[in-house]
C-alpha positions, 0 to 999 in steps of 0.5 A: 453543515460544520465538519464536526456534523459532517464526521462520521454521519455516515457511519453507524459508530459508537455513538450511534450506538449508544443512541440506537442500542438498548444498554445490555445489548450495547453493553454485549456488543462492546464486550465482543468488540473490546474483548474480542468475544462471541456475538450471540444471536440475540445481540446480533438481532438488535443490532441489525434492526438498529442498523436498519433503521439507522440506515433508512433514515439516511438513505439506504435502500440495500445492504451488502457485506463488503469485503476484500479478497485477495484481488487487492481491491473491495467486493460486495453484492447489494440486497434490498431490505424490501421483503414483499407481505403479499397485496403488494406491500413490502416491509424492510427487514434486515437479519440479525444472520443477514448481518453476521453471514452473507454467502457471495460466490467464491469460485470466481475469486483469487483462491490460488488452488484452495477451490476447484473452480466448481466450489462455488460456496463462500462465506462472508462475516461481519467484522463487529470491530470496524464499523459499517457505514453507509455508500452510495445508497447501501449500509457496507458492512465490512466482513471477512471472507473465507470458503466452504472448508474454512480457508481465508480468502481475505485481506482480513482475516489474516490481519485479525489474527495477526492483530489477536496474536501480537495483542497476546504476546505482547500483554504477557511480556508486559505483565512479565516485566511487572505491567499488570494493568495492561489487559490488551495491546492494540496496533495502529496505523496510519497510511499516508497515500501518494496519487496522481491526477491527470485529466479525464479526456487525456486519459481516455486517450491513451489504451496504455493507462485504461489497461494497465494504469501506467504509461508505456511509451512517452517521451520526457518534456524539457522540463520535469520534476528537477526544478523542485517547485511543485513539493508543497507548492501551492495548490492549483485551484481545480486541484484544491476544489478536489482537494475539499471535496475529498475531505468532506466525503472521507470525513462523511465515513469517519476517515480521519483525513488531516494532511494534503499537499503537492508532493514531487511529481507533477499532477502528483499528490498526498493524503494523510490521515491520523492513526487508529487501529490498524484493522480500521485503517485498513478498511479506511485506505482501501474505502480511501482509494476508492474515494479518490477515484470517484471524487476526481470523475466528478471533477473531471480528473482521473486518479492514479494510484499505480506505484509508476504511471510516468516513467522518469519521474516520481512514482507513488508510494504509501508510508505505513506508520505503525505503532503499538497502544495499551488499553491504558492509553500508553504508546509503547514506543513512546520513549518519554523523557528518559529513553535510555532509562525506559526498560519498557521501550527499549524491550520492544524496540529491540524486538523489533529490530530482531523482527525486521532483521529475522523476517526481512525478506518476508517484509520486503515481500509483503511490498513486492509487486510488478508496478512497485518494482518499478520504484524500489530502488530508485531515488525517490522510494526506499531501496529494496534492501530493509534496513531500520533507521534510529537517529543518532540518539537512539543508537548512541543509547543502544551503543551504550548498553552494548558497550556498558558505558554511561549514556548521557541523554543529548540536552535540547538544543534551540533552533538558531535560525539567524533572524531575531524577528524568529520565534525560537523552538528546540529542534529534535534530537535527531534528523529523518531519514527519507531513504530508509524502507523501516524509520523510527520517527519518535513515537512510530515507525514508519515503513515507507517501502509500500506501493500505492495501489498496496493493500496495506493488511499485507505488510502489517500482517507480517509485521504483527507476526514477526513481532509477536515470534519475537515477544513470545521468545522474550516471553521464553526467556524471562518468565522463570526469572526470579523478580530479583532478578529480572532487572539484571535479566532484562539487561542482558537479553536487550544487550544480547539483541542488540549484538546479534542483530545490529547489522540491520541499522543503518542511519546513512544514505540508502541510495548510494552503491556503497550501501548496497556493498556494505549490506551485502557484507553484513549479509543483508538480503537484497531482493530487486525484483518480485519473483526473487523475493516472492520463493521466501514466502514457502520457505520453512522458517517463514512457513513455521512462522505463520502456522505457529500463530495461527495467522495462515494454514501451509496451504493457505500460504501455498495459495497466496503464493501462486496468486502472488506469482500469477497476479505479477505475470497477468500483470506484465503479460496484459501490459506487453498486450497493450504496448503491442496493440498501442504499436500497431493501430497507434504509433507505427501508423503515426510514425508511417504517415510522417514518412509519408509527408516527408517523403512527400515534401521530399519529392515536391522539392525535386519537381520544383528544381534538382538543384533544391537540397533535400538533405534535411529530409532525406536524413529525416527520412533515413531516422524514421524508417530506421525507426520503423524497422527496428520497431517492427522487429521489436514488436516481432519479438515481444510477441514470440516472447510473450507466446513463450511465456504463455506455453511455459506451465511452472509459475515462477519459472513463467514470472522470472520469464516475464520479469527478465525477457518481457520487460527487456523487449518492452524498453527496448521498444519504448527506447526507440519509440519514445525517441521518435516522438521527440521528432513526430510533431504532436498534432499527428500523435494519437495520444496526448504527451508528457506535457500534456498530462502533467503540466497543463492541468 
């Protein structure tokens, strides 16, 4: 089959649709879908008998209402179509309230104190607006989840809102700056993902990547990632085949997947899709994810996706590329040819520079993470502070309405490359930036602080939010000015913003000291870890935010709140687990059994002749018994350290814990213990290396 074939064929889209629908009920369906209206029962009846059938025809034998709760990953529960008539036979039927509502056990989901334990009931509901799509044998019918009193226990829910109140915000400041064919504005994304393979066999050796998705002890190989040769180099042919295959799957459940490559890291990799809307995007990284992971089982690989599975090289990230559309077709941060002239754009860019400036500690929290943590800050992810990079041009033009002075846009200069033979193109007018968290990139902007293994509903939820508070005070500001007026009004508010909230600009080097000095002059928030920033998330002002739209009840924030909290120190308390468990039954065994040959070497030369010199031994005895020791100590104090942190009962107090006493115990024992592998000879350790796993794929 032709890709053109292949696309979409699992997924009951538009066209299918319009194929399958009767008109009036395809007609009723996009009006629910496009205008965001109530789906009556009779429409959802047709629909699912479409559905049904459709599915059957390729292959379904179940359905499932597939969701995302706030575990970060998908859940569904398989029901057959099969009905059973009596004498044996059976018909396949499928509800039009089967379809709109599924009732999945909540009680044993993340609710962060919403639900008693005891609370079992839960309701899923169909998203008519991301299309179902057949996996595995089952028609997936993506939902929102939410309990029996109506809280949302989702990823999804709180991304509809934010969708529907930046739609809203954002059609009435047009129509106020005199765009009145806009009749709704929807954000898109694109999640560009970072991921590792590594073979199955090595990965089934070591306890510490099946527990917790990262290595906790490995020493560095002679050779890393400092050579450069493995970004954008070519594809290695096992990783190619994987590569193929995994296109053909997205692109069997309409995942637009265009761009792969080798990224920095060895046995490191990107997949990057084209822009859709933002929802869909959503449910297509985490389908995506999943994907990934399955392909690579059948080609004998594992994907990893946490944000740092090596220690000393690269990690994982996934770039948010985020913009906003008009129902027109108009991407409202598209400059155009004349953007210093374009009042529409520079409206919502300075918008958005407030938001990111007001709500930048909720922005560096919707990235927080234990495994991000470990990137953040690094040179090789943006640092922890937000901060919006805009080239040189866009700043010159928004210097120059600060200023007052004339802005004379720069003229396209061509790309002299010194070689005739070239073809000649105009260069951009600007350079990228790749060490800021929040870039402008032309027509987008690109938040590129997320972690891997990152559900991205979360960040986009606060960045619709915080957009949409910023709009709606535009919306305040300008809607009783006289039309006369209203250039002159215009004017000023974007003067106004600018002033007051260019501090979060920073167009230079995010990596260097000197940037984190001057963003704490500028008063700047630098959160370095997720316990810091995770106490912004009740804080008033940002409380106030999401329950004036609408997007989270209080007690829905105090929920995610403790499940944030509690997920970090699961997620370090399981790690220092297995490093203990990997020292006991793995290393320190190793480490004693090559005392043992050496000591045994070691006396074999005394009974030989005293005369024979065992100094070598005896120094390498000496290392390795020191080593022992210390280790052992170490692992004594990781574990009393880790019942303390399992007596304390205040949250944060319990992360913070975690986050500056646990993890210090887990270096200190990775220092020595990656040290003595350097010594032990790799045919007695009990896991596969460094070397091993990342260059002999």
């Amino acid at each position: 089959m032709s890709i053109p074939q292949i696309y979409g064929s699992l997924v009951f889209n538009d066209k299918i649709m319009r194929d399958k629908l009767p008109k009036d009920i395809y007609k009723a369906l996009r009006k629910t879908i496009d205008k965001n209206t109530h789906l009556e029962l009779d429409v959802a009846n047709a629909v699912a008998v479409a559905m049904k059938e459709w599915a059957i025809e390729n292959g379904a034998t179940h359905f499932t209402h597939w969701f995302q709760p706030m575990t970060g990953f998908t859940a569904e529960k398989h029901d057959s179509f099969i009905n059973p008539v009596g004498d044996g036979d059976i018909i396949m039927e499928f509800s039009g309230k089967e379809l709109v509502k599924g009732e999945p056990d909540a009680s044993s989901f993340p609710s962060g104190g919403l639900r008693a334990t005891f609370e079992a009931r839960g309701y899923t509901a169909w998203d008519p607006t991301s299309p179902a799509f057949i996996k595995d044998g089952t028609l997936c019918i993506p939902t929102a989840f939410c309990s029996y009193s109506g809280e949302a226990l989702d990823k999804k829910t709180p991304l509809l809102r934010s969708m529907e109140a930046l739609d809203k915000e954002a059609t009435k400041i047009l129509s106020i700056l005199g765009n009145n064919d806009v009749e709704s504005v929807t954000t898109t994304v694109g999640p560009e993902q970072e991921y590792f393979l590594i073979d199955k066999e090595d990965y089934k050796k070591r306890r510490d990547l099946i527990f917790t998705g990262r290595t906790l002890l490995g020493a560095m190989p002679p050779k890393g990632q400092e050579m450069e040769d493995h970004y954008f180099g070519t594809l290695k042919p096992r990783v190619a085949a994987y590569m193929h295959d995994l296109d053909e799957e997205l692109w069997k459940l309409g995942i637009p997947a265009k761009t792969k490559h080798n990224e920095v890291a060895p046995c490191q990799h990107e997949l990057a899709p084209v822009f859709d809307t933002t929802n869909v995007a959503v449910d297509h990284n985490q389908l995506t994810m999943e994907i990934m992971k399955k392909v690579a089982d059948k080609h004998n690989f594992v994907c990893l996706l946490h944000e740092k599975p090596f220690d000393g090289i690269n990690g994982s990230g996934k770039h948010n590329n985020w913009s906003m559309t008009t129902n027109t077709g108009v991407n409202l941060l598209d400059p155009g040819k004349t953007p210093a002239e374009n009042t529409q754009f520079l409206v919502f860019l300075v918008a958005i520079i407030k938001a990111v400036d007001d709500y930048a500690d909720l922005l560096r929290l919707s990235v927080a993470s234990a495994g991000n943590d470990h990137r953040l800050g690094a040179n090789e992810a943006p640092p922890a502070i937000v901060s919006i990079f805009l080239g040189d041009e866009l700043t010159a033009v928004l210097d120059s309405i600060e200023n007052d002075t004339f802005f004379g846009k720069q003229q396209s200069v061509a790309m002299e490359t010194g070689a005739k033979v070239l073809p000649h193109f105009m260069k951009d007018t600007t350079d990228r930036n790749r060490t800021s968290p929040f870039a402008f990139t032309g027509n987008k902007f690109e938040f590129r602080a997320l972690g891997s293994s990152l559900s991205v509903s979360g960040p986009n939820v606060v960045l619709n939010t915080a957009v949409s508070e910023v709009l709606a005070q535009f919306s305040k500001e300008l809607q009783n000015v006289a039309k006369e007026d209203m250039d002159k009004a215009v004017h000023e508010l974007i003067k106004k913003t600018i002033i007051e909230h260019k501090r979060v600009i920073f167009n230079g080097n995010g990596y260097t000291d000197e940037w984190v000095a001057e963003a704490e002059k500028r008063g700047l928030y630098n959160y370095k870890s997720t316990p810091d920033v995770l106490p912004s998330f009740i804080e008033k002002k940002n409380v106030d935010l999401f329950v004036s739209h609408g997007i989270f009840t209080e007690s829905e924030i105090n929920s995610r709140y403790e499940i944030l909290l509690e997920n970090y120190s699961k997620t370090i308390h399981i790690e220092a687990k297995t490093l203990s468990d990997m020292l006991t039954h793995e290393f320190m065994p190793t480490l004693m059994k090559y005392l043992d040959q050496i000591t045994d070497i070691a006396a074999k030369k005394k009974q030989v002749s005293d005369s024979i010199s065992c100094k070598s031994e005896l120094k390498l005895i000496d290392k390795l018994s020191a080593w022992y020791e210390k280790l052992d100590d170490l692992n004594d104090k990781l574990v009393a350290d880790r019942k303390k942190a399992e007596a304390m009962e205040d949250s944060l107090d319990m992360a913070k814990f975690y986050q500056t006493e646990i993890l210090a115990d887990m270096a200190a024992i990775r220092t020595i213990a990656d040290e003595a592998e350097e010594v032990i000879p790799e045919e007695l350790m009990p896991y596969p290396s460094y070397t091993k796993m990342l260059f002999y794929v």
